[in-house]
N, CA, C and O atoms as a GROMACS GRO file, in nm:
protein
  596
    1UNK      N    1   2.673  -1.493   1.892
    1UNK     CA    2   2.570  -1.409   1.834
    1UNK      C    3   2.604  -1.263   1.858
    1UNK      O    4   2.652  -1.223   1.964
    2UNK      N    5   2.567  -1.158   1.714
    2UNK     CA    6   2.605  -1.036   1.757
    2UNK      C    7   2.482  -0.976   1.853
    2UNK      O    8   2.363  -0.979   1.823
    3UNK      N    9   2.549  -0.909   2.002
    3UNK     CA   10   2.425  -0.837   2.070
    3UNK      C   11   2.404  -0.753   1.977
    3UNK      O   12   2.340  -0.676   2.049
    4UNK      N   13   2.402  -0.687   1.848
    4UNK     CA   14   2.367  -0.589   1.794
    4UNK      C   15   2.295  -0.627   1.688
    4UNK      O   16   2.280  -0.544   1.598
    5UNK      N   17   2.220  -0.788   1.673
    5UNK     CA   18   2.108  -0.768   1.578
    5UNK      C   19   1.980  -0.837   1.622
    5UNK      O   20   1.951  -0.848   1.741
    6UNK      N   21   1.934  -0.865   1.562
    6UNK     CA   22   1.760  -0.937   1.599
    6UNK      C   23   1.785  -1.096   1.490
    6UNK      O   24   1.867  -1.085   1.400
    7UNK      N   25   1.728  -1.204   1.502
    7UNK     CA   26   1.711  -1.280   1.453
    7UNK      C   27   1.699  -1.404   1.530
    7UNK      O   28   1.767  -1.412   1.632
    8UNK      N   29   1.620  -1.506   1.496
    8UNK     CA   30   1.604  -1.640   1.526
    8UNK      C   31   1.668  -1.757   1.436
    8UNK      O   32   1.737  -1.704   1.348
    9UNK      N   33   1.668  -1.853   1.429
    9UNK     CA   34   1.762  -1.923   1.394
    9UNK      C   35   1.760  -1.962   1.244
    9UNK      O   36   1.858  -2.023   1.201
   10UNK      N   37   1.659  -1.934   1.160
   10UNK     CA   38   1.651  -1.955   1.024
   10UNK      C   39   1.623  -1.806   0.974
   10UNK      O   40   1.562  -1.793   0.868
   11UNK      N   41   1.664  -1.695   1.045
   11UNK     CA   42   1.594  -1.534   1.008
   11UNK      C   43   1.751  -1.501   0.965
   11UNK      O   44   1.861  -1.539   1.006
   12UNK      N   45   1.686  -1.374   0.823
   12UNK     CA   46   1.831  -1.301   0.791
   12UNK      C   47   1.827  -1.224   0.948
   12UNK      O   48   1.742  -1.234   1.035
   13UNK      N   49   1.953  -1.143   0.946
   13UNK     CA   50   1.990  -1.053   1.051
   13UNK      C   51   1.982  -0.957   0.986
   13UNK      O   52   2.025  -0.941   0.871
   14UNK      N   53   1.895  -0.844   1.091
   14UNK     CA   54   1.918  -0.693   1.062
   14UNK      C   55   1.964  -0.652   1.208
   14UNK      O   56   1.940  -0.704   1.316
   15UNK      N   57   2.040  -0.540   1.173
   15UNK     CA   58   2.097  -0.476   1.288
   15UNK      C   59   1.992  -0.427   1.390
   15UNK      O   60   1.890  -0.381   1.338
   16UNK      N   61   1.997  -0.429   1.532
   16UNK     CA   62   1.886  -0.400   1.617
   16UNK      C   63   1.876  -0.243   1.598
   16UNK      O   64   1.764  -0.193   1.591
   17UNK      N   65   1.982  -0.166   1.590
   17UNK     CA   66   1.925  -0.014   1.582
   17UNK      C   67   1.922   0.020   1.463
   17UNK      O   68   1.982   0.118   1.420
   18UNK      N   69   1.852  -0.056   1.392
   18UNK     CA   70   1.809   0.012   1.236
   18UNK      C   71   1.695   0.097   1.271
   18UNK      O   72   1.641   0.099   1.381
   19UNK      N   73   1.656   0.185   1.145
   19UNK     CA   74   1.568   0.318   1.181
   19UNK      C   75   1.478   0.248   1.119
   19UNK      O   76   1.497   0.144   1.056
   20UNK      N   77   1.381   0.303   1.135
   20UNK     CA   78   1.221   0.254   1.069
   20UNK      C   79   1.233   0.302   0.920
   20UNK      O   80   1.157   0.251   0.838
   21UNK      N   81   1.335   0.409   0.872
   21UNK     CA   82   1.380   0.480   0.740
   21UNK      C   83   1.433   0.347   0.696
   21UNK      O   84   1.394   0.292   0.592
   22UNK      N   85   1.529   0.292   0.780
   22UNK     CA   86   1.611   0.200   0.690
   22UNK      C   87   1.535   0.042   0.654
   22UNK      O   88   1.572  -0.030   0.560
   23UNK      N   89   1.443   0.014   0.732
   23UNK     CA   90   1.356  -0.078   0.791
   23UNK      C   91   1.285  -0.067   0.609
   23UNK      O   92   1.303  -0.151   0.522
   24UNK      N   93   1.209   0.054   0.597
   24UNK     CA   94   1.099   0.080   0.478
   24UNK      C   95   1.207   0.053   0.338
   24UNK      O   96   1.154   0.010   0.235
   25UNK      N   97   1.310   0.072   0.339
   25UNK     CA   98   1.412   0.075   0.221
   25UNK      C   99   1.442  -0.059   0.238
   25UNK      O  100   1.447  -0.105   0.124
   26UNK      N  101   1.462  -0.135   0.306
   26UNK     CA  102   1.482  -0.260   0.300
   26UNK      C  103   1.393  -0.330   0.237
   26UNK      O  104   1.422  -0.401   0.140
   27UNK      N  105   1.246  -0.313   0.296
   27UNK     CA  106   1.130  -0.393   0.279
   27UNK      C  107   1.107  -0.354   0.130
   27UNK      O  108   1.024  -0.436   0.091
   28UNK      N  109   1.132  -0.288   0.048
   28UNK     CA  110   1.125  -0.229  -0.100
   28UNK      C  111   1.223  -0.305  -0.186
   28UNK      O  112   1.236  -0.273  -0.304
   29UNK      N  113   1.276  -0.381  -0.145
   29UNK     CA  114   1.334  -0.499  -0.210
   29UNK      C  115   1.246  -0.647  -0.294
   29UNK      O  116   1.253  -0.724  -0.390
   30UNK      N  117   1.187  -0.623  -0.206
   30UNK     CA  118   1.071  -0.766  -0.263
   30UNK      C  119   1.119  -0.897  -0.251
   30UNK      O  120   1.075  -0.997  -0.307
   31UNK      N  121   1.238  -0.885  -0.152
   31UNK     CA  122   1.301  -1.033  -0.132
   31UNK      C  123   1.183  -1.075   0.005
   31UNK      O  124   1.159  -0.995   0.095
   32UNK      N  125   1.132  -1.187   0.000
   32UNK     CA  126   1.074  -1.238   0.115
   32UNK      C  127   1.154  -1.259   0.279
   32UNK      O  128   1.112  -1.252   0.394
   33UNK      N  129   1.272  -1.285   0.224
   33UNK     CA  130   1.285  -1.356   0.320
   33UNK      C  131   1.412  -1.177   0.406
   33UNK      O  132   1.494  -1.186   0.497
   34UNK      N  133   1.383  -1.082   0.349
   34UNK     CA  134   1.426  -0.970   0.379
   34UNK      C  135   1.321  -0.876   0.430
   34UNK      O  136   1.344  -0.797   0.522
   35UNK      N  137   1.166  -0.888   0.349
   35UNK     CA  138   1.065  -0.888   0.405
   35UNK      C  139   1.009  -0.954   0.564
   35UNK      O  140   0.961  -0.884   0.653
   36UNK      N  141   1.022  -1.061   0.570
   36UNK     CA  142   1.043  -1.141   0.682
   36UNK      C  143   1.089  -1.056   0.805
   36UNK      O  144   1.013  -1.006   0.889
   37UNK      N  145   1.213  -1.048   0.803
   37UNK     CA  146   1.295  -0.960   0.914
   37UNK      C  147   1.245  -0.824   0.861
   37UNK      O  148   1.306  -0.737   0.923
   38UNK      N  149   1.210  -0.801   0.824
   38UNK     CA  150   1.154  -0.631   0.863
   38UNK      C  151   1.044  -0.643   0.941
   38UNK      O  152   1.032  -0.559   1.030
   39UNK      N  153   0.925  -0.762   0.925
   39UNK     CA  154   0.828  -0.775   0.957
   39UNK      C  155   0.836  -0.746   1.130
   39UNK      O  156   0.774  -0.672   1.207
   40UNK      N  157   0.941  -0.844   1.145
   40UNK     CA  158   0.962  -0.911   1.287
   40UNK      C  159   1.069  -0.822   1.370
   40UNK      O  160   1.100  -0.848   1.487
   41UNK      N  161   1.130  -0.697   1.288
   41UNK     CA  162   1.213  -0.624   1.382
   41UNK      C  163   1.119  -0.527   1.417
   41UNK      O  164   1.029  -0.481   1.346
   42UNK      N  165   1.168  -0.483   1.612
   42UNK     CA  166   1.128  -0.387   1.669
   42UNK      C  167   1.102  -0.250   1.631
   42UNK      O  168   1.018  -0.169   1.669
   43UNK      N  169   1.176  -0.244   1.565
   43UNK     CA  170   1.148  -0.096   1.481
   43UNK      C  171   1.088  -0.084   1.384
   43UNK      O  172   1.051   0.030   1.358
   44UNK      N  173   1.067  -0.151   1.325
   44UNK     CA  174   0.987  -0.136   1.198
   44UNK      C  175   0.810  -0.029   1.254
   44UNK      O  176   0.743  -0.025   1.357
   45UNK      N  177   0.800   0.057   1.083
   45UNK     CA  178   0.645   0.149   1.148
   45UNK      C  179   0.562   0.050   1.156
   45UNK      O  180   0.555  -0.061   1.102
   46UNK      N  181   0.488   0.117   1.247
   46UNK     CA  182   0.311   0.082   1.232
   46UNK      C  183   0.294   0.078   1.059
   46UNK      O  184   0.232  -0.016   1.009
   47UNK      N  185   0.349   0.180   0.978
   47UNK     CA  186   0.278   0.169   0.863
   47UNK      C  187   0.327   0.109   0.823
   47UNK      O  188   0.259   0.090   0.722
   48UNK      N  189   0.449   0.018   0.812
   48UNK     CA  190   0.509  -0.083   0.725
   48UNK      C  191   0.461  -0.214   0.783
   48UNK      O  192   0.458  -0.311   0.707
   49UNK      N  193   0.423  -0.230   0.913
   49UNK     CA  194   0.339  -0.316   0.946
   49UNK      C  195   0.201  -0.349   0.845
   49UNK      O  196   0.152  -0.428   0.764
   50UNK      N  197   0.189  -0.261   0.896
   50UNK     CA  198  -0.023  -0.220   0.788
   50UNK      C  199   0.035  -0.283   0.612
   50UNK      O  200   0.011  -0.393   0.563
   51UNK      N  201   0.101  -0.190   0.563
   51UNK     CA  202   0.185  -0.238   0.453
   51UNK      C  203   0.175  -0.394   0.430
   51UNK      O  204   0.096  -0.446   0.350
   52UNK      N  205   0.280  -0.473   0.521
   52UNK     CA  206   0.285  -0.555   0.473
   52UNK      C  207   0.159  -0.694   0.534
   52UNK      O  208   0.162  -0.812   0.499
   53UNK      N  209   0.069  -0.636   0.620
   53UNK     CA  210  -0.039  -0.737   0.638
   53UNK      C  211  -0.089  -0.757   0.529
   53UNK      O  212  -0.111  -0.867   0.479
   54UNK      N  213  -0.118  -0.621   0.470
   54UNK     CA  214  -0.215  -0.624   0.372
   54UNK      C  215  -0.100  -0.676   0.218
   54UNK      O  216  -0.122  -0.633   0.105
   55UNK      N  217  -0.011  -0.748   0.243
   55UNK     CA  218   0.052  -0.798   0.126
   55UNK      C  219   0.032  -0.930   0.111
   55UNK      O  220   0.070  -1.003   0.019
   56UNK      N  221  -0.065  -0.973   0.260
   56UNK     CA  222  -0.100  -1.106   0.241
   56UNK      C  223  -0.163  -1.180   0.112
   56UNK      O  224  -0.157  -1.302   0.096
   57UNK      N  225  -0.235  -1.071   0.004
   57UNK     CA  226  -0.304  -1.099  -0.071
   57UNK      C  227  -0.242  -1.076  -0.236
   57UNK      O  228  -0.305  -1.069  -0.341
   58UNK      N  229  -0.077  -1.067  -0.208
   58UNK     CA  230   0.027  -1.076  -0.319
   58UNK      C  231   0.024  -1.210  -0.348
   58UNK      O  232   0.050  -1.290  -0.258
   59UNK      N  233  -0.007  -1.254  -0.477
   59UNK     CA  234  -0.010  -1.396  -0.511
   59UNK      C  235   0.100  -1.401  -0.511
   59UNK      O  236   0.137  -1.507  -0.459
   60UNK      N  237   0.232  -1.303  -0.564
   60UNK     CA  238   0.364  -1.362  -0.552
   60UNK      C  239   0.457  -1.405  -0.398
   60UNK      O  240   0.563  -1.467  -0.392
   61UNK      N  241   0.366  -1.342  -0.269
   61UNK     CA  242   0.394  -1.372  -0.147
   61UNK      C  243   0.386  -1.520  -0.121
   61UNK      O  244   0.296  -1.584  -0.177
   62UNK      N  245   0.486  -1.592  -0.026
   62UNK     CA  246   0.474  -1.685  -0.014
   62UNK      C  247   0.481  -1.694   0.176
   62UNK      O  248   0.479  -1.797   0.244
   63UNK      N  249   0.488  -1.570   0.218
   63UNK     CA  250   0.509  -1.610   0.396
   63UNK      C  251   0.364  -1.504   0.408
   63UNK      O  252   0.312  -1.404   0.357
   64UNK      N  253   0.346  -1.602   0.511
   64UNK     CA  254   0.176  -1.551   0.551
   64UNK      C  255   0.250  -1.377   0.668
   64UNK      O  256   0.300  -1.373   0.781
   65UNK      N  257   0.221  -1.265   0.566
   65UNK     CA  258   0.245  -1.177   0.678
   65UNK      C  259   0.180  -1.105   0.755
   65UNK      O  260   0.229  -1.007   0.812
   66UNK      N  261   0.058  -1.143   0.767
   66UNK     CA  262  -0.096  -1.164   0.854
   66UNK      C  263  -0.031  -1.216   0.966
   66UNK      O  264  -0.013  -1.130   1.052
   67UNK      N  265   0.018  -1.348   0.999
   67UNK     CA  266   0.033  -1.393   1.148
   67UNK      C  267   0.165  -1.364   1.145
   67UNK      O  268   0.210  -1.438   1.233
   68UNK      N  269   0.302  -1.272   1.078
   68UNK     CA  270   0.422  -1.233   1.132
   68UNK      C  271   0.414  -1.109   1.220
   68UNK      O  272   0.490  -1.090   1.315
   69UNK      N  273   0.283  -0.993   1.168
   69UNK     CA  274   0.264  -0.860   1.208
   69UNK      C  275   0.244  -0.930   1.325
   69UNK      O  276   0.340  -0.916   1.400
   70UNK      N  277   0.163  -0.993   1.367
   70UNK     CA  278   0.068  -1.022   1.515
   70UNK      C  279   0.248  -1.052   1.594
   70UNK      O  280   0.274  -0.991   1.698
   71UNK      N  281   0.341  -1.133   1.542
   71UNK     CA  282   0.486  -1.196   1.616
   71UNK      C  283   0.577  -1.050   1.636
   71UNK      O  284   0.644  -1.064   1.738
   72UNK      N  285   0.596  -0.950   1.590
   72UNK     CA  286   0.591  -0.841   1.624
   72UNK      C  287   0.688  -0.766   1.758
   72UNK      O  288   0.645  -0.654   1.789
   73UNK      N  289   0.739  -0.785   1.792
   73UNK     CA  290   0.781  -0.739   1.936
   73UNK      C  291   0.763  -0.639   2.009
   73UNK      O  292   0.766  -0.631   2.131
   74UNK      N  293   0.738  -0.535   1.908
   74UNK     CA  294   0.710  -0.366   1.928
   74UNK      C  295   0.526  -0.381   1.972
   74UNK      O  296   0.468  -0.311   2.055
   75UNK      N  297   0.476  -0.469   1.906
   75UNK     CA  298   0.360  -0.459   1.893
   75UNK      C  299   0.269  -0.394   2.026
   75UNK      O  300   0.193  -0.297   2.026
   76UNK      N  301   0.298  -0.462   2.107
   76UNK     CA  302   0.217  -0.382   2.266
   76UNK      C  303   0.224  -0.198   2.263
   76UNK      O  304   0.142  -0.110   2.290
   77UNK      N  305   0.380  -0.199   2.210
   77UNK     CA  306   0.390  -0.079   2.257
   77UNK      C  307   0.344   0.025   2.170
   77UNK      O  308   0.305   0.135   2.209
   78UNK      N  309   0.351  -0.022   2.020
   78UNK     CA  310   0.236   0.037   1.911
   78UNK      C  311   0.097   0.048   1.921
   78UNK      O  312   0.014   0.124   1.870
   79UNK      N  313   0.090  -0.070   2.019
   79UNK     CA  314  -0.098  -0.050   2.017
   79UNK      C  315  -0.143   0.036   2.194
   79UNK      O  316  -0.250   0.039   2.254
   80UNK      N  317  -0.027   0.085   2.224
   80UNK     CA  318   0.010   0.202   2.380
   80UNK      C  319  -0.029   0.307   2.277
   80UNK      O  320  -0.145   0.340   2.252
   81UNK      N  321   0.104   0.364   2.210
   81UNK     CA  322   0.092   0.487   2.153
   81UNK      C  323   0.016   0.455   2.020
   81UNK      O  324   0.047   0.536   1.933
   82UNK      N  325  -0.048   0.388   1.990
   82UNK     CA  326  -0.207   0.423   1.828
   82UNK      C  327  -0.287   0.328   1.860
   82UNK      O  328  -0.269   0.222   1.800
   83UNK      N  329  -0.380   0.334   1.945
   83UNK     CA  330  -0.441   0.296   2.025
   83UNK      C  331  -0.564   0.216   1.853
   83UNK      O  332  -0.606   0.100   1.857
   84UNK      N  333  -0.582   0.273   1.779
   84UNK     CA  334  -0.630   0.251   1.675
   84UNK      C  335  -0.541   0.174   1.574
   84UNK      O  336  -0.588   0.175   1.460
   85UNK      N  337  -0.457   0.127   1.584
   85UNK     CA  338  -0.312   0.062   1.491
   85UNK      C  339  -0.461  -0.064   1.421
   85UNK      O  340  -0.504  -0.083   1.307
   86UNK      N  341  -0.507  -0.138   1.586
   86UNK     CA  342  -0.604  -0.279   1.508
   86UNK      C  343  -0.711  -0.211   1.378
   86UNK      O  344  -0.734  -0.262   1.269
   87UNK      N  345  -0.761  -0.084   1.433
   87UNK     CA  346  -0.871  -0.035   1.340
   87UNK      C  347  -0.818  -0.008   1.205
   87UNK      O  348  -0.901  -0.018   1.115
   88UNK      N  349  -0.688   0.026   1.170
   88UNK     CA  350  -0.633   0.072   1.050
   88UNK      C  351  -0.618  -0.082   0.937
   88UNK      O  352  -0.657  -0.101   0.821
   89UNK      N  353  -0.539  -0.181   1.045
   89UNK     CA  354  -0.558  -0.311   0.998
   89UNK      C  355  -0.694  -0.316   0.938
   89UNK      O  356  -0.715  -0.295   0.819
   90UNK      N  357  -0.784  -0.344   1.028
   90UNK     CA  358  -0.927  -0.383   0.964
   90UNK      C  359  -0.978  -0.304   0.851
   90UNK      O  360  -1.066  -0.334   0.771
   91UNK      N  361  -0.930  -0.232   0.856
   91UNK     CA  362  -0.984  -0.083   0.745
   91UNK      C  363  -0.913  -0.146   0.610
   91UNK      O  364  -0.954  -0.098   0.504
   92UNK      N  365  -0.833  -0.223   0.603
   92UNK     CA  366  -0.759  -0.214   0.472
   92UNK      C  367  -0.905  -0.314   0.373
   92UNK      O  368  -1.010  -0.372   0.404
   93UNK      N  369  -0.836  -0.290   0.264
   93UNK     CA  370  -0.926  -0.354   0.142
   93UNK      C  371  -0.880  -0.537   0.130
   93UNK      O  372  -0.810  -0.590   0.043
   94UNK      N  373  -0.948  -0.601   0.250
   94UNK     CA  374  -0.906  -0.711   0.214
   94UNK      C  375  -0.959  -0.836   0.182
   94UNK      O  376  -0.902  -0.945   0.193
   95UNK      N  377  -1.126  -0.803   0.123
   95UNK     CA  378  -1.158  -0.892   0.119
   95UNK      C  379  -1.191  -1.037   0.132
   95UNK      O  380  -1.195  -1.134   0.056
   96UNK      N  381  -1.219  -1.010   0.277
   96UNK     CA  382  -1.263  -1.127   0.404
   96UNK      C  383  -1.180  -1.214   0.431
   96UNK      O  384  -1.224  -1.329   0.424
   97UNK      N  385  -1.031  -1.197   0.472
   97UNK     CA  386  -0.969  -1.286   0.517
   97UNK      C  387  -0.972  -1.246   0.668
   97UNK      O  388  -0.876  -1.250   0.744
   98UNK      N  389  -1.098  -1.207   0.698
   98UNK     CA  390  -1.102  -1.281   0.843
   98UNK      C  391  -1.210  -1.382   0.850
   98UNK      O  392  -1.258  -1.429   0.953
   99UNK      N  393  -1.244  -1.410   0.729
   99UNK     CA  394  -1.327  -1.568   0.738
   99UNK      C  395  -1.183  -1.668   0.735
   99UNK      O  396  -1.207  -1.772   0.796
  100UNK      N  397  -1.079  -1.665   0.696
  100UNK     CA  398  -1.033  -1.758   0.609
  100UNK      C  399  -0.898  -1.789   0.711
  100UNK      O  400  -0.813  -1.872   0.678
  101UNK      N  401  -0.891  -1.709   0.847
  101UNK     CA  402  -0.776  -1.681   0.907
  101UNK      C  403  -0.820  -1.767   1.056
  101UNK      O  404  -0.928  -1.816   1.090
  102UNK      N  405  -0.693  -1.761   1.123
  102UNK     CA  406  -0.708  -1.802   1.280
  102UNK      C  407  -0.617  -1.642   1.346
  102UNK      O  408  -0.508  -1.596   1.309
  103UNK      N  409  -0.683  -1.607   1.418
  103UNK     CA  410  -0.609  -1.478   1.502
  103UNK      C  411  -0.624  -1.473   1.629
  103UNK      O  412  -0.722  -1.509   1.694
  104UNK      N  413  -0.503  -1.416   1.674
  104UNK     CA  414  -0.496  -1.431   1.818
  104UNK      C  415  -0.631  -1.329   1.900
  104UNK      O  416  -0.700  -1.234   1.862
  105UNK      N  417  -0.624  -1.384   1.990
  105UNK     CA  418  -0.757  -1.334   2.068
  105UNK      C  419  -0.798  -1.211   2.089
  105UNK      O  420  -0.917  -1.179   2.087
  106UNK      N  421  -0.676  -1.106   2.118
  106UNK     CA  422  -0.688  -0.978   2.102
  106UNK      C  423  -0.720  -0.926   2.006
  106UNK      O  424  -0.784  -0.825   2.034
  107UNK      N  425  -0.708  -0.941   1.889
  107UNK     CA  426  -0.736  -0.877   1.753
  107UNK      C  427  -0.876  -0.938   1.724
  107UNK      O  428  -0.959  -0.875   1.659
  108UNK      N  429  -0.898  -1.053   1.768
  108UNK     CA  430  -1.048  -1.103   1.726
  108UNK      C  431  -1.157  -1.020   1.828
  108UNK      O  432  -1.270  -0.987   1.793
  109UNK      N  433  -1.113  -1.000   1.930
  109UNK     CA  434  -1.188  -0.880   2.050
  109UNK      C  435  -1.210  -0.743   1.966
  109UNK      O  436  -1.323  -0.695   1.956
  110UNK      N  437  -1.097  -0.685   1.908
  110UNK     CA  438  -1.108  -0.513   1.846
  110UNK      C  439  -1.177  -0.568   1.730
  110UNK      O  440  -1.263  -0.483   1.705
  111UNK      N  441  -1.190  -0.679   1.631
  111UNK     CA  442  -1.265  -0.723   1.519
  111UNK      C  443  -1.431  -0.704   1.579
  111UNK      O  444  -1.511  -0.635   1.517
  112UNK      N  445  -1.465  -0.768   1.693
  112UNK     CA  446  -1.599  -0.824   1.689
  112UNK      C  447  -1.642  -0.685   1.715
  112UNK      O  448  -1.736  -0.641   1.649
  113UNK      N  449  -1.576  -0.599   1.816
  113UNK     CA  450  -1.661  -0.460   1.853
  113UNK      C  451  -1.618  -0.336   1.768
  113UNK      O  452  -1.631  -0.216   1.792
  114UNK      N  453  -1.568  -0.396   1.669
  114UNK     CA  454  -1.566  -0.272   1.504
  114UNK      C  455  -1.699  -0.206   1.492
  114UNK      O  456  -1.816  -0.241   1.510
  115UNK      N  457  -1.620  -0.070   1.447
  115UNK     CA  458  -1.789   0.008   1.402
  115UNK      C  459  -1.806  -0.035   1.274
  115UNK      O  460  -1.921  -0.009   1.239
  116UNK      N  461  -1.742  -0.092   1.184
  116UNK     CA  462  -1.786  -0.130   1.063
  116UNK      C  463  -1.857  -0.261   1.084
  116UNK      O  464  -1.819  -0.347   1.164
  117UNK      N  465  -1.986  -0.272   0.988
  117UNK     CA  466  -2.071  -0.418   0.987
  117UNK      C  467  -1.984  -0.491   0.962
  117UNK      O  468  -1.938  -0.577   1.037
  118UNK      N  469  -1.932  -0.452   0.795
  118UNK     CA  470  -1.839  -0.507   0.753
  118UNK      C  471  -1.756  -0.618   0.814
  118UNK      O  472  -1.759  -0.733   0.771
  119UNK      N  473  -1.683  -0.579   0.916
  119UNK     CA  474  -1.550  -0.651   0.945
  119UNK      C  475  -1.633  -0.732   1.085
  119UNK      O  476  -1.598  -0.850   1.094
  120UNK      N  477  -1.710  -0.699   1.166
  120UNK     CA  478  -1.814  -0.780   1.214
  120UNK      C  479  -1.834  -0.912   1.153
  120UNK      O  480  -1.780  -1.016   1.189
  121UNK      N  481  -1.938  -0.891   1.033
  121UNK     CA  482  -1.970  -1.001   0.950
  121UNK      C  483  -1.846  -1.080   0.916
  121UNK      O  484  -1.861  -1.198   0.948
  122UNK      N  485  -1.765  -1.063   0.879
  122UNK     CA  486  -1.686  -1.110   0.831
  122UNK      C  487  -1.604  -1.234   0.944
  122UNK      O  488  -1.588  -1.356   0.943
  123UNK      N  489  -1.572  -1.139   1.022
  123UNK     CA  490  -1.556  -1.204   1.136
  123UNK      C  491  -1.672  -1.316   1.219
  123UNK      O  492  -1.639  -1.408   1.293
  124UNK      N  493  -1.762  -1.289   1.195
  124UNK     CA  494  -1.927  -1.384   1.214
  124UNK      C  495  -1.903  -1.490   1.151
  124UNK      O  496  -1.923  -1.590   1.220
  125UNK      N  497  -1.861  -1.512   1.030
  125UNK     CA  498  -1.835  -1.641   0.922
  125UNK      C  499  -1.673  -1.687   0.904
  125UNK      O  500  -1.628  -1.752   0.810
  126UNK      N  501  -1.582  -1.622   1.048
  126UNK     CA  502  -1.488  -1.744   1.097
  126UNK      C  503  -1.516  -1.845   1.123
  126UNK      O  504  -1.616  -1.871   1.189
  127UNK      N  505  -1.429  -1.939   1.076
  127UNK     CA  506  -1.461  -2.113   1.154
  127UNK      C  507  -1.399  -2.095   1.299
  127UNK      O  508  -1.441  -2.116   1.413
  128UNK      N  509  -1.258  -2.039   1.234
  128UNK     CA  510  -1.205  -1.987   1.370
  128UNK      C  511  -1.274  -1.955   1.512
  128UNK      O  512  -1.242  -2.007   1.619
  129UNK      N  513  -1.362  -1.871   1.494
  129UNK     CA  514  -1.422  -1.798   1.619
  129UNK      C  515  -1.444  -1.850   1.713
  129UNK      O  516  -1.499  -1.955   1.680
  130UNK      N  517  -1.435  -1.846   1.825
  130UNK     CA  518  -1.456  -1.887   1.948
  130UNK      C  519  -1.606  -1.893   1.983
  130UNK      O  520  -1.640  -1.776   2.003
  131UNK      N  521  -1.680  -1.951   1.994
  131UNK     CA  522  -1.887  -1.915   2.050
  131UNK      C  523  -1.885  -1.820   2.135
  131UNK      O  524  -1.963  -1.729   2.105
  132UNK      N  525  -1.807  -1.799   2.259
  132UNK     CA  526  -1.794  -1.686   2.353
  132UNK      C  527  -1.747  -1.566   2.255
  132UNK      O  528  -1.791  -1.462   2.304
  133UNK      N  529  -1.679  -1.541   2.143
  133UNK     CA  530  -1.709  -1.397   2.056
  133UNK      C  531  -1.832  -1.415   1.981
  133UNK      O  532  -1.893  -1.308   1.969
  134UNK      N  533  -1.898  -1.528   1.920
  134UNK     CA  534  -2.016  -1.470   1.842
  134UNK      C  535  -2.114  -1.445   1.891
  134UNK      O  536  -2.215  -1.409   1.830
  135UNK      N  537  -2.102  -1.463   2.032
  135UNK     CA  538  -2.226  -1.421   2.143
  135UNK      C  539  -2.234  -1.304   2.187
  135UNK      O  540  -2.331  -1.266   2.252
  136UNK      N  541  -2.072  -1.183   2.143
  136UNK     CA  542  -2.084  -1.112   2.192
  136UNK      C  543  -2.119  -0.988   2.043
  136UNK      O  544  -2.134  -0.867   2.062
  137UNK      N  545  -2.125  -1.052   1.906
  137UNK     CA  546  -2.158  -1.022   1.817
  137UNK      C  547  -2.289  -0.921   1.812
  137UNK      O  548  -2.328  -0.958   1.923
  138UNK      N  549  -2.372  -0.838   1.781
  138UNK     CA  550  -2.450  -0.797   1.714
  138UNK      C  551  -2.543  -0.884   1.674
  138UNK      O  552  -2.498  -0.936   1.572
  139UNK      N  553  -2.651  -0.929   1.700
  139UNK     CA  554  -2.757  -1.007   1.585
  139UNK      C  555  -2.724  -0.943   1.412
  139UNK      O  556  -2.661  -1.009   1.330
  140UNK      N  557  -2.770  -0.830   1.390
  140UNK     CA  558  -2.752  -0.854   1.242
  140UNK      C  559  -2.610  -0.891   1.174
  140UNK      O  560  -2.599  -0.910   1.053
  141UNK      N  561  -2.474  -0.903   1.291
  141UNK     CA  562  -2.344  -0.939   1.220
  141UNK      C  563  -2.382  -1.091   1.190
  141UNK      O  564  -2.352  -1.157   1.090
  142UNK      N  565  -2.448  -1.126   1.290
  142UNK     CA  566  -2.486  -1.296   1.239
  142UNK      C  567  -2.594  -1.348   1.137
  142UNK      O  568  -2.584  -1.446   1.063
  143UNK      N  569  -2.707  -1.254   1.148
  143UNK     CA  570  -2.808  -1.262   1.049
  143UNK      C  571  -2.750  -1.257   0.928
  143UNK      O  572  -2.782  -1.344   0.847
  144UNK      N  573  -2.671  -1.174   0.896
  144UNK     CA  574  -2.622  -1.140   0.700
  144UNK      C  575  -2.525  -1.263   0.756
  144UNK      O  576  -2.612  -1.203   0.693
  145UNK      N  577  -2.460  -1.345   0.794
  145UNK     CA  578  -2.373  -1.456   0.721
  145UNK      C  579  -2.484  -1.630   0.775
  145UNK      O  580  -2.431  -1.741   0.787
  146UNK      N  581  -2.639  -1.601   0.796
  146UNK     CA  582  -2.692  -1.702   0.823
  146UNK      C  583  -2.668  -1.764   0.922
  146UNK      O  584  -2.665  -1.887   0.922
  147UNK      N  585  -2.641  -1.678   1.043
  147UNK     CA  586  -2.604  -1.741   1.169
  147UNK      C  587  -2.673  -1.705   1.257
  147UNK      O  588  -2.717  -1.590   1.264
  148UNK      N  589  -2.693  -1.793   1.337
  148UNK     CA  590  -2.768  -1.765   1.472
  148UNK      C  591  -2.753  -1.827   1.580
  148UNK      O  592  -2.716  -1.941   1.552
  149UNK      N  593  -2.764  -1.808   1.720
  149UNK     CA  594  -2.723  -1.900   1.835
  149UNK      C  595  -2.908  -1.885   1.940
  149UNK      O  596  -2.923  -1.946   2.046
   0.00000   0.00000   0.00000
C-alpha cells in the first residue's frame, strides 16, 4: 500500500496530501464513486462536506452521503475549529430527513437542542430516536408531531 494515499479496500485512492482545492475539483466530476473518496478524505472542506450531505437528496445519487460525512476522519477536528459545522448541516433545505435517518448520537444531541423548532420537530418524529432524547425535547417539539411522553 502507498503510505501516500487514503483508502479502504473497495475505495478509489486519492493522494493523502491533496488540498481541499483539489479535493472540490475532484468532487465536480459527478462520478460517485470519486465522490465517495472525497467524502471520506481528511482534507476535504467543511463546505464540501455540507455540499455533499445535502446531495443526499440527488435522485441520481446512489451512496447515502448523510452517513459518509458523519465516517469523516477530520471530523472532530472540524467540529474543534467551527464549533457550528452541526448547525450549518441542520440549516440546509432538507426536508425532514431527520425523520427518515438513523444518526450517530452526537449529531442527534446538537439536533434536539437546535434553536430552530424546525429541526427539533423533525427530529421528534424519528423512529430512530432514543426516549432519553425525546425527554430532553421541548414539549411543543413533541406536540406539533403528536407526541407525548
Amino acid at each position: 500500500m502507498d503510505s501516500n494515499s487514503s483508502h479502504s479496500s473497495d475505495e478509489l485512492i486519492i493522494k493523502l496530501d491533496a488540498t481541499s482545492v483539489e479535493l472540490d475539483e475532484l468532487m465536480q466530476t459527478k462520478n460517485e464513486a470519486v465522490r465517495k473518496a472525497v467524502v471520506l478524505h481528511p482534507n476535504t472542506s467543511p463546505e464540501t462536506l455540507i455540499k455533499l450531505f445535502g446531495d443526499y437528496y440527488d435522485s441520481s445519487c446512489s451512496i447515502d452521503y448523510l452517513e459518509q460525512v458523519f465516517k469523516n476522519p477530520s471530523l472532530e477536528l472540524i467540529l474543534l475549529e467551527q464549533p457550528d459545522f452541526f448547525d450549518r448541516l441542520l440549516n440546509q433545505p432538507y426536508s425532514s430527513i431527520y425523520s427518515r435517518r438513523r444518526f450517530p448520537r452526537f449529531f442527534i444531541d446538537c439536533a434536539v437542542n437546535h434553536a430552530e423548532a424546525s429541526v427539533r420537530s423533525d427530529i421528534a418524529a424519528n423512529y430512530y430516536i432514543p426516549i432519553s432524547c425525546l425527554n430532553e425535547l421541548p414539549s411543543p417539539a413533541l406536540a406539533g408531531r403528536g407526541l407525548s411522553f
